[in-house]
LOLUM-762897 format. One line per field, with one value per residue (C-alpha): residue number from 1; residue in one letter; x, y, z. Coordinates in steps of 0.25 Angstrom, whole numbers. Example, Ala and Ser with C-alpha at 12.3 -4.5 7.8 and 13.67 -1.06 7.14 Angstrom:
REM LOLUM-762897
i <- [1, 2]
aa <- [A, S]
c1 <- [49, 55]
c2 <- [-18, -4]
c3 <- [31, 29]
END
This chain:
REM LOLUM-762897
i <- [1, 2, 3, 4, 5, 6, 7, 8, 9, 10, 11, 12, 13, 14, 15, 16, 17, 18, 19, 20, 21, 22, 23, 24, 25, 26, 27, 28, 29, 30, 31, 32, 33, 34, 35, 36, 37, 38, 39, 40, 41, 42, 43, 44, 45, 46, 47, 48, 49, 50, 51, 52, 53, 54, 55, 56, 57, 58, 59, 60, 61, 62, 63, 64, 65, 66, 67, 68, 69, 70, 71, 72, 73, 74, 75, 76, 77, 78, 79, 80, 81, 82, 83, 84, 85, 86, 87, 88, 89, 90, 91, 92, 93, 94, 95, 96, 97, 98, 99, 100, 101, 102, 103, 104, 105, 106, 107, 108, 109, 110, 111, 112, 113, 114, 115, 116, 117, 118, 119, 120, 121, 122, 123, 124, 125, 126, 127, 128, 129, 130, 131, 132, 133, 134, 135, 136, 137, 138, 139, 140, 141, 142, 143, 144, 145, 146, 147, 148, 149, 150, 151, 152, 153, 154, 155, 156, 157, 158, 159, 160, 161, 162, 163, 164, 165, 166, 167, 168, 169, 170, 171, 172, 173, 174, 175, 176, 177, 178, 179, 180, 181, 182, 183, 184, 185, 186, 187, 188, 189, 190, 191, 192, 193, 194, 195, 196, 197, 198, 199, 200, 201, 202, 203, 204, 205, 206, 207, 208, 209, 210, 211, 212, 213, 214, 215, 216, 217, 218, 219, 220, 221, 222, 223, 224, 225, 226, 227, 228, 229, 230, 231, 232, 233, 234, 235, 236, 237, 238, 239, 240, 241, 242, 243, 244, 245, 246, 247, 248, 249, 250, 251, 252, 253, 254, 255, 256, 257, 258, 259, 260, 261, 262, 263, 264, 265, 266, 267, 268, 269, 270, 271, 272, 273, 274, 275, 276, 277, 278, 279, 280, 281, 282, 283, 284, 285, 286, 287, 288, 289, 290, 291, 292, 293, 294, 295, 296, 297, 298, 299, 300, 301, 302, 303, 304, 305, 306, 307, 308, 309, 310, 311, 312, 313, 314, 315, 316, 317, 318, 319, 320, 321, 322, 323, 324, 325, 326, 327, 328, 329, 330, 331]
aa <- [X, X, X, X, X, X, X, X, X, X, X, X, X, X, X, X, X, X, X, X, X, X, X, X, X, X, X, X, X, X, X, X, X, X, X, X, X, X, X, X, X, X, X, X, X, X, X, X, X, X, X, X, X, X, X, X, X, X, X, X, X, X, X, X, X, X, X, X, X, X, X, X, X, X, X, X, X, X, X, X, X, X, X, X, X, X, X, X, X, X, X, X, X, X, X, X, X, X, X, X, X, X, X, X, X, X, X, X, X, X, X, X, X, X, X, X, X, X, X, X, X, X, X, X, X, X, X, X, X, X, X, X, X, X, X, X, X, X, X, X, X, X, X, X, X, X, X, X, X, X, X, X, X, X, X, X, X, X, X, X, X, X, X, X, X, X, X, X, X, X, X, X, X, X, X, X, X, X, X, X, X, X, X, X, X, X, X, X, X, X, X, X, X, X, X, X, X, X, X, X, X, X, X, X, X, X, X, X, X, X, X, X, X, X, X, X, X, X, X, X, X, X, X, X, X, X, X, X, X, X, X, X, X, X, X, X, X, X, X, X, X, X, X, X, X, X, X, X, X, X, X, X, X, X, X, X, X, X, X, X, X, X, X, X, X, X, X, X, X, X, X, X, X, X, X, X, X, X, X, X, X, X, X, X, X, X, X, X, X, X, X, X, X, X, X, X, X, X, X, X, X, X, X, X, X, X, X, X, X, X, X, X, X, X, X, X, X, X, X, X, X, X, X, X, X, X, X, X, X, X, X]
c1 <- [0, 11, 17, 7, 4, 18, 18, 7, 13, 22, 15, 7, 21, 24, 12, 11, 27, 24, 11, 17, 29, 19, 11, 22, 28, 18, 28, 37, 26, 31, 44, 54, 46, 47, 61, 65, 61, 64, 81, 83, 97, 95, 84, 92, 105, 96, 89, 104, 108, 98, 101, 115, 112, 105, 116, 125, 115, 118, 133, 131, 125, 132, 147, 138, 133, 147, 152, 140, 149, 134, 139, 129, 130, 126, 115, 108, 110, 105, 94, 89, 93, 85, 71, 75, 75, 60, 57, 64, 56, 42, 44, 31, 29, 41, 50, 61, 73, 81, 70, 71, 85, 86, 74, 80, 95, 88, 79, 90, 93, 106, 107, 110, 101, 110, 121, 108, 102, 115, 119, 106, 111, 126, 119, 114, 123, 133, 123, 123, 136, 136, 126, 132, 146, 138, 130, 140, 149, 140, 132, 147, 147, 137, 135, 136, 123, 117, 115, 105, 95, 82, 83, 74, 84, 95, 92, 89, 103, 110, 102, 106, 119, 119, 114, 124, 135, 128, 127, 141, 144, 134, 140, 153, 152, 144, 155, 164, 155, 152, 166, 170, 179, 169, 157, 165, 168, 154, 149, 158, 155, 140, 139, 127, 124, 117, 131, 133, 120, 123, 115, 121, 135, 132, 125, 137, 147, 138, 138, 155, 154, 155, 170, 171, 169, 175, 178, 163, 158, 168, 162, 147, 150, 155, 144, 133, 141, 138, 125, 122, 129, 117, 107, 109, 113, 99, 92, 103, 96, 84, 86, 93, 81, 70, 80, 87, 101, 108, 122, 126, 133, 121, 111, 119, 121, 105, 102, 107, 97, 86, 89, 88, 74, 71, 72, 63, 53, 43, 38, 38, 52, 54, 46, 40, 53, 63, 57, 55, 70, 73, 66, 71, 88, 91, 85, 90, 104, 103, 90, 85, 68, 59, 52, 64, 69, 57, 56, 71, 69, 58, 66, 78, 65, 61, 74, 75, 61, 64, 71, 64, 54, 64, 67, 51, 54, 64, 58, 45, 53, 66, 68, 76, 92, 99, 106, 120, 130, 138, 149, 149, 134, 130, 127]
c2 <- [0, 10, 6, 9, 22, 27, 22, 31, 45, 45, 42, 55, 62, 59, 62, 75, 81, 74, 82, 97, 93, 92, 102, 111, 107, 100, 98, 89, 78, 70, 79, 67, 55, 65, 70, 55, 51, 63, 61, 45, 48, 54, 43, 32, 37, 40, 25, 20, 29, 25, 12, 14, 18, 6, -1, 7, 6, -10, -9, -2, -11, -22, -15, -13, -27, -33, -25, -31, -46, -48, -48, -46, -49, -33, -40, -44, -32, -24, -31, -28, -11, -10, -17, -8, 4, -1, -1, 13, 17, 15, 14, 3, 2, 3, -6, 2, -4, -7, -15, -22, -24, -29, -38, -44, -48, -54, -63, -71, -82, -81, -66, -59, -46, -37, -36, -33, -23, -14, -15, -7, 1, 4, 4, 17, 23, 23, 30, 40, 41, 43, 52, 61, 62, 66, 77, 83, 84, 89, 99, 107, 107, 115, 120, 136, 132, 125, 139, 143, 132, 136, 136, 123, 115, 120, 115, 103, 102, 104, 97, 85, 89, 88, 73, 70, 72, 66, 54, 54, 56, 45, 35, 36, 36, 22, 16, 20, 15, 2, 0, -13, -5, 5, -2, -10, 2, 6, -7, -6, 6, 4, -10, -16, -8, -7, -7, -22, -28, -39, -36, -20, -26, -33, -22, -12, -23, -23, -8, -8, -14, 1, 1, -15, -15, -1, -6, -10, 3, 11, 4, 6, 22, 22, 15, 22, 36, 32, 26, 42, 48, 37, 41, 55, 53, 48, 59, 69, 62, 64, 79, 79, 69, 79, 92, 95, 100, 105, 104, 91, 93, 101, 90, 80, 90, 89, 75, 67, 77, 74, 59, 61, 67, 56, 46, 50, 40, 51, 47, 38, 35, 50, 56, 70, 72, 70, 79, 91, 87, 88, 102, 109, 104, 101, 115, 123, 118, 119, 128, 116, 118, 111, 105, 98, 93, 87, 80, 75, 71, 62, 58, 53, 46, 38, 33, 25, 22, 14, 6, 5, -2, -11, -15, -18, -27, -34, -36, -41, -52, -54, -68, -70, -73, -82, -80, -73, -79, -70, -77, -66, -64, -78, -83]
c3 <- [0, 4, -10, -18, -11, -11, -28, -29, -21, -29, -42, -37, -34, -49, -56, -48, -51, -66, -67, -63, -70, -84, -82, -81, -93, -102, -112, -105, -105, -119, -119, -114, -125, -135, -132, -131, -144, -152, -145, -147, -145, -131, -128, -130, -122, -111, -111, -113, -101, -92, -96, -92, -78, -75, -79, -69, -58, -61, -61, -49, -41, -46, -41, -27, -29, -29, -18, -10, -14, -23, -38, -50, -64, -69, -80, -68, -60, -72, -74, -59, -61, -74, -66, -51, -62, -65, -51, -50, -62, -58, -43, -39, -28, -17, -26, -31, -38, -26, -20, -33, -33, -19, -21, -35, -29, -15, -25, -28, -20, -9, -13, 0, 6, 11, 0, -9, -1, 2, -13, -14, -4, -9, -23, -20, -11, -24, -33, -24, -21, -37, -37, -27, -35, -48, -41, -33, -44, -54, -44, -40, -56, -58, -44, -49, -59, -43, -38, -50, -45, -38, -22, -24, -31, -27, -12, -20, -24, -13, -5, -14, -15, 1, -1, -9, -1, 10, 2, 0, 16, 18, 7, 14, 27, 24, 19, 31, 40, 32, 34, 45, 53, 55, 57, 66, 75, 76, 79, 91, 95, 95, 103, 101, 91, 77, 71, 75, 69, 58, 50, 50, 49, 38, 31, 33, 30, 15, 15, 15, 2, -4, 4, 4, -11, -14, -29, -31, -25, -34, -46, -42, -41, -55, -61, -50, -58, -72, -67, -63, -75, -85, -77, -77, -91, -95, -89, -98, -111, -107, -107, -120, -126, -122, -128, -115, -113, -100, -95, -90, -77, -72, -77, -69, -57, -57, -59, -47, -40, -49, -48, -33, -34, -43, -35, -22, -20, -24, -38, -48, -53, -50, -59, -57, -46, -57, -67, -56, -50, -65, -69, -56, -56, -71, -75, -64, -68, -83, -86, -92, -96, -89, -98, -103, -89, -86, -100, -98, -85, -89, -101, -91, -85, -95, -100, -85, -86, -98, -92, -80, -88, -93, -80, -78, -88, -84, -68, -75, -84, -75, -65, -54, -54, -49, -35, -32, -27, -17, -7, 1, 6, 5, 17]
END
């Protein structure tokens, strides 16, 4: 019951930004089919680039994966990233891709709970270690063009900005306390504590994987970067397929913000939060129409939407695998 009403908030949050957003500009209603199919060229990189972030987001997870002692074959890890974007996509219920993901690796027999759960876990604390490093360094790029935003987004920016850093503050002091020797000390100190419960032990000792398995972890931030750099990248064709143009470094300085506002459990696959994010930072930093940032960011939308419904696809006609075989974590 809860499910179903949450699914439809934010169906009404949706419909609600959507409906302002078209009755301010009436013309950006068809604008993104009609500027994909009049720009093949752009069309097709932006479907090959969103394709190309899933493929990172696999690669990712597959270096995390390995650190974790759980190694994947990337056909089979890819297979399960293009049906989580699915679930990410249209959002039923209270089912999102990591639930899929956990849920698909814990079906095969033998295949161990917590290495799965904390790959989630480690998954994304790389992507926004990623993220932080892209928007920090491409927001003091244009931060003379940051002081021309509206109070509104500016406060926005630096809020986020803010955030970011605390991400990176957070991310590494979890890895010096997921270190033995640390954890050690505060087991000791705190004596019957919460610090010497097995199970907390064990999730710590999965945790120091990041430091345990630094080569792994180095490889899973270069791919989270591309990962960032095709995903932001297909957002860029759409722009260019519904006749937009705008500096790149300030587009980019924008977009980790957008992506953040996207990605609120607020609507329906972001939409309507997207789109205003879109309007408000990418033409405050580039003057760009707001028509065309609205069209383009529905443009970059649909690209991952396709393959979204790929992924439907392939969850309705998928079977289960067989089970892993990890020495480590077999108990």
């Amino acid at each position: 019951m809860k499910a179903a009403l949450l699914l439809l908030l934010k169906a009404a949050v949706t419909a609600l930004l959507l409906g302002l957003l078209f009755r301010e500009h009436r013309s950006t209603l068809l604008a993104p089919l009609e500027g994909l199919l009049a720009n093949p060229g752009w069309t097709c990189t932006g479907l090959a680039a969103a394709g190309a972030a899933l493929l990172f987001a696999a690669l990712r997870w597959q270096a995390v994966l390995r650190g974790q002692g759980l190694p994947l074959p990337l056909a089979e890890l890819g297979r399960l990233i293009i049906i989580a974007a699915f679930f990410n996509t249209t959002s039923l219920g209270v089912v999102g891709g990591d639930a899929w993901r956990v849920l698909a690796l814990l079906r095969r027999p033998g295949t161990p709970r917590l290495p799965v759960v904390v790959s989630i876990l480690l998954d994304h604390l790389v992507g926004l270690v990623s993220l932080a490093l892209i928007f920090l360094a491409c927001a003091w790029a244009v931060r003379d063009r940051l002081a021309h935003l509206d109070p509104i987004a500016l406060a926005t920016v630096q809020g986020f900005a803010v955030f970011m850093i605390g991400t990176l503050v957070t991310v590494a002091v979890t890895v010096v306390a997921s270190t033995p020797a640390v954890h050690r000390r505060l087991a000791a100190r705190l004596a019957g504590g919460v610090f010497q419960r097995p199970a907390l032990q064990k999730f710590v000792e999965a945790c120091d994987a990041l430091r345990r398995a630094w080569r792994q972890s180095l490889l899973a931030l270069g791919h989270s970067l591309l990962l960032f750099a095709c995903h932001f990248g297909l957002f860029y064709c759409g722009l260019r397929a519904v006749g937009g143009e705008v500096p790149l470094i300030e587009f980019l300085a924008a977009m980790p913000v957008i992506d953040a506002a996207a990605g609120l459990p607020v609507s329906v696959s972001g939409l309507g939060v997207r789109e205003t994010t879109f309007e408000i930072l990418v033409g405050g930093l580039t003057g760009l129409a707001a028509p065309l940032a609205v069209a383009a960011s529905l443009a970059g939308w649909l690209f991952t939407t396709a393959w979204g419904l790929l992924g439907g696809l392939l969850f309705v006609v998928g079977r289960p695998k067989p089970a892993i075989h990890s020495p480590r974590w077999r108990k």
